[in-house]
N, C-alpha and C positions, 0 to 999 in steps of 0.2 A: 612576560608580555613586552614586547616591543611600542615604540613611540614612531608616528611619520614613516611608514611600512608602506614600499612601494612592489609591486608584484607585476614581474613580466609574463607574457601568456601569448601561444605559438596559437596559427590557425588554429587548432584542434582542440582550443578551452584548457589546453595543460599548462601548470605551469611552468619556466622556464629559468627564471630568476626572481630571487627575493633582494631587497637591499632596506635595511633601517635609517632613519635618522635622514632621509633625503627630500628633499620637497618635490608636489607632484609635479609633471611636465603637461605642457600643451598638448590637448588633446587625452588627456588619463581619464580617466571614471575616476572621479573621486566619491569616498562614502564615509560620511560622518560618524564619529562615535567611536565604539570596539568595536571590532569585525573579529568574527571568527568561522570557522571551516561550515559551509554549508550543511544543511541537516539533510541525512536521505534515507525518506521516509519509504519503509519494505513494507508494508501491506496496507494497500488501499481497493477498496469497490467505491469507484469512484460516481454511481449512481445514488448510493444509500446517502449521501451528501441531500437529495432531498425528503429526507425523515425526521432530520432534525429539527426537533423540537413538535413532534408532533407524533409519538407513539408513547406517551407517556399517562393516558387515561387508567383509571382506577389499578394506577402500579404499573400490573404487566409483567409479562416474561420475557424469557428470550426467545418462547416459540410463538407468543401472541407478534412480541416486533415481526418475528421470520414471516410471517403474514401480511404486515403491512410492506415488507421487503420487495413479498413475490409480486403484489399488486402492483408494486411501483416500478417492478422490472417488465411484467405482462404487457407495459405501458409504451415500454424506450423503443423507436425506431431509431435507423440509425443519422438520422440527423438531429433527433433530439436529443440522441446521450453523445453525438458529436457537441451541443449547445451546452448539455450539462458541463461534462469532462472539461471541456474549455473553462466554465467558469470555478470550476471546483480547481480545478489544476491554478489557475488562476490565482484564488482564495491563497493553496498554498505557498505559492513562491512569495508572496505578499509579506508573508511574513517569517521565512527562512528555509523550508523546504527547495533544494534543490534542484532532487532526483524523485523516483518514485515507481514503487514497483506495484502494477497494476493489475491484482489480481482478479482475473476478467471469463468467468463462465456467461455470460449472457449472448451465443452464436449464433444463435439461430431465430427464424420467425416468431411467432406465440405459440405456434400448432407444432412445433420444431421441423417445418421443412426447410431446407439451407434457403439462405439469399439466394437469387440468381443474376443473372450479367443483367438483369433490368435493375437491380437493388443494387449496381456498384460492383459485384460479384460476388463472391462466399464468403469473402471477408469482411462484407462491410461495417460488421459492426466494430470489428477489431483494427479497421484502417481509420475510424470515424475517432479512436481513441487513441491514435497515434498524431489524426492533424492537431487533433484537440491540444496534444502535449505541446507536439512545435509550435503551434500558435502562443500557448502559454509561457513559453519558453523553460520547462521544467524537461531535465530528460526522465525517457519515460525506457523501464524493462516491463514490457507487455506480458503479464507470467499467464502464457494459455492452458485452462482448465479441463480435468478431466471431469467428466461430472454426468456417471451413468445410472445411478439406481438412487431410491427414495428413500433407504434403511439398509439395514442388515436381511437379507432377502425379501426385499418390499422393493414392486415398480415403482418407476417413476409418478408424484402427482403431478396435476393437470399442471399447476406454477413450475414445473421445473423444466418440461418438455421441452423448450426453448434450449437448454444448458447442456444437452444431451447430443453425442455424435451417435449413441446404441452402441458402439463396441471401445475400446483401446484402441485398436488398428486401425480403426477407420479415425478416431482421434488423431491419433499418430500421425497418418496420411496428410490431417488436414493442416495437423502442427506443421508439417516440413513443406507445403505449398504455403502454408501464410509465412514459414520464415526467409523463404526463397524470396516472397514477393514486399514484404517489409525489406530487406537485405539492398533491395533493388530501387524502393522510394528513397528510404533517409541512412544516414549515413548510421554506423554499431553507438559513438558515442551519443546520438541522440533518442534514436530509438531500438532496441533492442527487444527479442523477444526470448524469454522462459518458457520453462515448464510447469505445471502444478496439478498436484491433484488434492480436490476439491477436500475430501477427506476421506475415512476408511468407511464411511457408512455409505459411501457414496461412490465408490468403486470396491464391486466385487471380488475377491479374493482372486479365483481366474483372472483377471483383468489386471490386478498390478502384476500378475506374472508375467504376462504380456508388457507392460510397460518398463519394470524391469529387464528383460531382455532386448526391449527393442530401444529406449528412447535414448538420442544419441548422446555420447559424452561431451560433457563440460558445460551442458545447458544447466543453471541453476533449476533448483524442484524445490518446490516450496507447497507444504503442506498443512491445511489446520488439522491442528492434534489437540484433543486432549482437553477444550476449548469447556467444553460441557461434563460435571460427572454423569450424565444420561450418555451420553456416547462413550464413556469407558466402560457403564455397566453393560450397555446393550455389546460393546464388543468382545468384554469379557464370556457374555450367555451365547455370544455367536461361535466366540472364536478361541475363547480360553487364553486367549491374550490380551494383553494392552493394547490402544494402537498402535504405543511407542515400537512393541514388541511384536507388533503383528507387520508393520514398513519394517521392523527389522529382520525380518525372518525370510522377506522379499529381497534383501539385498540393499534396500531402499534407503537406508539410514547411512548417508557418508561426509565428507564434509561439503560436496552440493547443497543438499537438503538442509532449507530452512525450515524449523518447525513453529509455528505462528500457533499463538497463544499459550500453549502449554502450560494453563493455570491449575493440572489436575494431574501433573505428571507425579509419578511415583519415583521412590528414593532410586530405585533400578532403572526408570525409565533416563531420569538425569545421569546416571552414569553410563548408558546406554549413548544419550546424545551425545554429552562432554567424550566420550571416549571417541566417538566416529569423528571428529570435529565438525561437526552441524553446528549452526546458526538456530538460536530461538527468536524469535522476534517478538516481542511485546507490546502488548496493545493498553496500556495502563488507565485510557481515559473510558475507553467500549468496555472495556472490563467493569469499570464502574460503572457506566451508563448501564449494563443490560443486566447489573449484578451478577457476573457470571464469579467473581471472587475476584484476589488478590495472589497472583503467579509470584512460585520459588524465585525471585529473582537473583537474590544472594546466593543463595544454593547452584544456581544453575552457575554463577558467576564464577564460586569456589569451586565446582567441578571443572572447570575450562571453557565449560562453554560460550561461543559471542555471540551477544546479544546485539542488538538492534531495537528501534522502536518504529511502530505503523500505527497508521490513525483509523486504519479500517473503517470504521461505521462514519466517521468523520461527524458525531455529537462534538468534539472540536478538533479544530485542525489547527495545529498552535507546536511547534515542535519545543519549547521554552515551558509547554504544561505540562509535555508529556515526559519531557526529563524530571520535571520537578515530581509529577505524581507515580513515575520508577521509584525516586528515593523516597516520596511517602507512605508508598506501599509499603517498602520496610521498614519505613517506622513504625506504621500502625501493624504487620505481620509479627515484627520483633518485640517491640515497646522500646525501643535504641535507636537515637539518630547519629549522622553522620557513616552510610552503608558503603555510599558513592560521592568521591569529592567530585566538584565542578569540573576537572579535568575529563574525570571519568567518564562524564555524565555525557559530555561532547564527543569524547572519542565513539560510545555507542549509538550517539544520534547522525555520527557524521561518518566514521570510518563504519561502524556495525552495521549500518544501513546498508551501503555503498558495497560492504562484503558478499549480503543478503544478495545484493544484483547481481556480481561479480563483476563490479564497477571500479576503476580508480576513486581511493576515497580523497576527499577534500582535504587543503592543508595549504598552506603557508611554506612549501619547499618543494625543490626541484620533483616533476612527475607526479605531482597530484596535482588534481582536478583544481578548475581556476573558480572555483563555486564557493561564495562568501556570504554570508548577513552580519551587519554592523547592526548594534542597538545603539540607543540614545543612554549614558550613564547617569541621565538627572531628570530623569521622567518622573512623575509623582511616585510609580512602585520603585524606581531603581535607584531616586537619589538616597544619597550617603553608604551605597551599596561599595564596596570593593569591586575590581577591576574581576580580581578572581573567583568573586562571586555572587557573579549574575546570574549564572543558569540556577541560583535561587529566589532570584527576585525577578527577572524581566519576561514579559510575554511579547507574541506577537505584534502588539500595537506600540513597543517599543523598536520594532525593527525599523531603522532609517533608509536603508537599502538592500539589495538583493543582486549577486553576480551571479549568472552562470555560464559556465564557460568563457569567463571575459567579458562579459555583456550585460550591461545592466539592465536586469528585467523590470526591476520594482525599485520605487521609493516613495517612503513614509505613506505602504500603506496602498497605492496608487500603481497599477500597472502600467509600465513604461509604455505599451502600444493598445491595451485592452481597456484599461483605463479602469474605474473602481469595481472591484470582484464582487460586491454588494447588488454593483446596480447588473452584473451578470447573472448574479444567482436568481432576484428577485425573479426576470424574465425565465429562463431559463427555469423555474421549478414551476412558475404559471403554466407556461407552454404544456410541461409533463402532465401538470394538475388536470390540464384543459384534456387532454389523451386521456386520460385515467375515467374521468366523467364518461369519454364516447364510449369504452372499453364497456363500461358500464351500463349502460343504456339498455332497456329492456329489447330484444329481439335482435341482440348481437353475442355473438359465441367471444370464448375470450384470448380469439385470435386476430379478433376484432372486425369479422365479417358475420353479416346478416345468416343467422340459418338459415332461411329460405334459397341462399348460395347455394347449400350441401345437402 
């Protein structure tokens, strides 16, 4: 660690010079505290932000939450999950997220017919989640979802209709008009768009053939794998494979492919990934939250594979928790601490992330990104703490500020132009709540028009 670190940064948020040991100059951002590489955060649904704290009645599952999910997705026009996004995206730069790869199946109406040029056009839901980012000032890789069938040959339910293009092609079709027409709003480093598919229960075998062959190169694909043992068993009685080994059989498994969650991956599925060089992303805090387990993290580690962290369900969005509760998983998986020094822990929140997008990752030298959070070293959790080891002790509400791209979005907490991500979410989860009520209303379908319309 370096002392009085000053950091130069071209149009473009890259940076272009480092110098130590110099005072700042008229006119610099300055940020209090340690500063280290920005966190970028690979898989978020950046709707499920308002469930928190509120699907936790008599336990629960992860297929009771997928319920309260759909209801809450049934609900999003696209000016409300433009009001969400905004404030969730918001929440996160607040306290050290960056970047943020948004994995985004919700295209369509309630009844799944496309937007039309009265709704903003076919895009709207997916440009409603790009102002949201620029406004937040987090860059945003928009990863568009494939998301055709309800199981292992099972239709679509009525919750998913929305999520659904009906074919790959026609997916496809719509991936390369939303990437033409994002390309054309905001500039690649700020918003960017991917690819994903949704998971193997959820595109039919025909269909990744199709995506395989057609989806163009160098778009990241980012996929949940493995996330559930009900989705290995059911792929296993479907398909006599893994999922691991069933994307891999498709060609699917390369070093594009991020595989998100992977808390059920098999010894061969891990050397499967680590061999292709794929990205796993880890979800360590939704992992606890829905109880889905505690993912190989060491293992995937010791096989080659880079990992990354995402806050998906966003029960917290804290990139300072979810390094710590990576290295607690292995403690309580092994019974052994010390898996991941503090170095480690950052290079996977900040470079693993950033790889996941296929983003320059964050850093303190020439050519990476100009994306920062400084903590406070003498905060009630972090005094007497070491310099080198904070990402064991400091969370979110130790962050004092937030750069991205040269720019200070946040400090102590406070968004620099949006102002507190609290008093965004509060409104912004009303509003949804207030939708959800009319969706519900006796003598309304749950497209949210009167049957008496149809």
């Amino acid at each position: 660690m370096a002392d009085a670190v000053r950091v130069e940064v071209d149009a473009d948020g890259t940076v272009v010079g480092v110098a130590s040991g110099v005072p700042a100059q008229a006119g610099d951002v300055v940020l209090s505290g340690v500063a280290f590489p920005g966190a970028a955060n690979a898989h978020s649904h950046a709707f499920h932000r308002a469930l928190r704290g509120r699907t936790h009645d008599h336990g629960g599952t992860f297929w009771t939450w997928r319920e309260s999910m759909y209801r809450a997705a049934a609900a999003l026009t696209p000016e409300l999950y433009e009001e969400l996004a905004t404030a969730a995206y918001a929440e996160m730069v607040a306290v050290g997220w960056t970047s943020v790869a948004e994995f985004h199946y919700v295209h369509h109406q309630p009844d799944g017919t496309p937007y039309g040029q009265g709704d903003s056009g076919p895009h709207a839901m997916e440009l409603a989640l790009a102002r949201a980012a620029v406004r937040a000032g987090i860059r945003l890789t928009l990863l568009d979802t494939c998301y055709l069938a309800g199981g292992f040959g099972a239709p679509l339910e009525e919750g998913q209709r929305r999520f659904s293009d009906g074919t790959a092609a026609q997916w496809l079709d719509r991936l390369a008009a939303l990437r033409a027409t994002v390309s054309a709003l905001h500039p690649a480093h700020q918003v960017s768009v991917g690819a994903a598919i949704h998971s193997v229960r959820a595109v039919p075998e025909d269909q990744l053939a199709v995506i395989t062959q057609h989806l163009p190169a160098g778009l990241p694909l980012h996929v949940h794998l493995s996330e559930q043992p009900a989705e290995n068993e059911d792929c296993l009685r479907a398909t006599g494979r893994t999922p691991t080994a069933l994307l891999d059989s498709y060609g699917l498994v390369g070093s594009r492919l991020s595989a998100v969650h992977a808390t059920h991956v098999s010894e061969r599925d891990i050397a499967v990934l680590a061999g292709a060089g794929a990205a796993v992303v880890l979800c360590p805090t939704t992992e606890a939250d829905l109880a889905d387990g505690i993912g190989p993290a060491g293992d995937l580690r010791a096989a080659g594979a880079t990992l990354a962290l995402g806050t998906d369900q966003h029960a917290v969005v804290d990139p300072w928790l979810e390094m710590r509760a990576l290295e607690h998983g292995e403690r309580l998986r092994t019974g052994r601490r010390g898996h991941f020094e503090p170095e480690q822990l950052h290079a996977i929140a900040s470079l693993g992330g950033a790889a996941a997008q296929t983003r320059p990752g964050a850093g303190f030298r020439p050519g990476r990104a100009a994306d920062f959070m400084a903590v406070d070293p003498r905060s009630a959790r972090t005094a007497g703490s070491s310099r080198e080891q904070l990402a064991y002790t400091a969370t979110g509400q130790d962050v004092t500020g937030v750069v991205v791209g040269g720019v200070l979005v946040a400090r102590d907490g406070v968004h620099t132009t949006l102002g507190r991500p609290a008093d965004l979410l509060v409104t912004a989860i009303a509003r949804l709540d207030e939708a959800a009520q009319r969706e519900h209303e006796p003598g309304r379908s749950p497209a949210g028009h009167s049957r008496e319309q149809h």
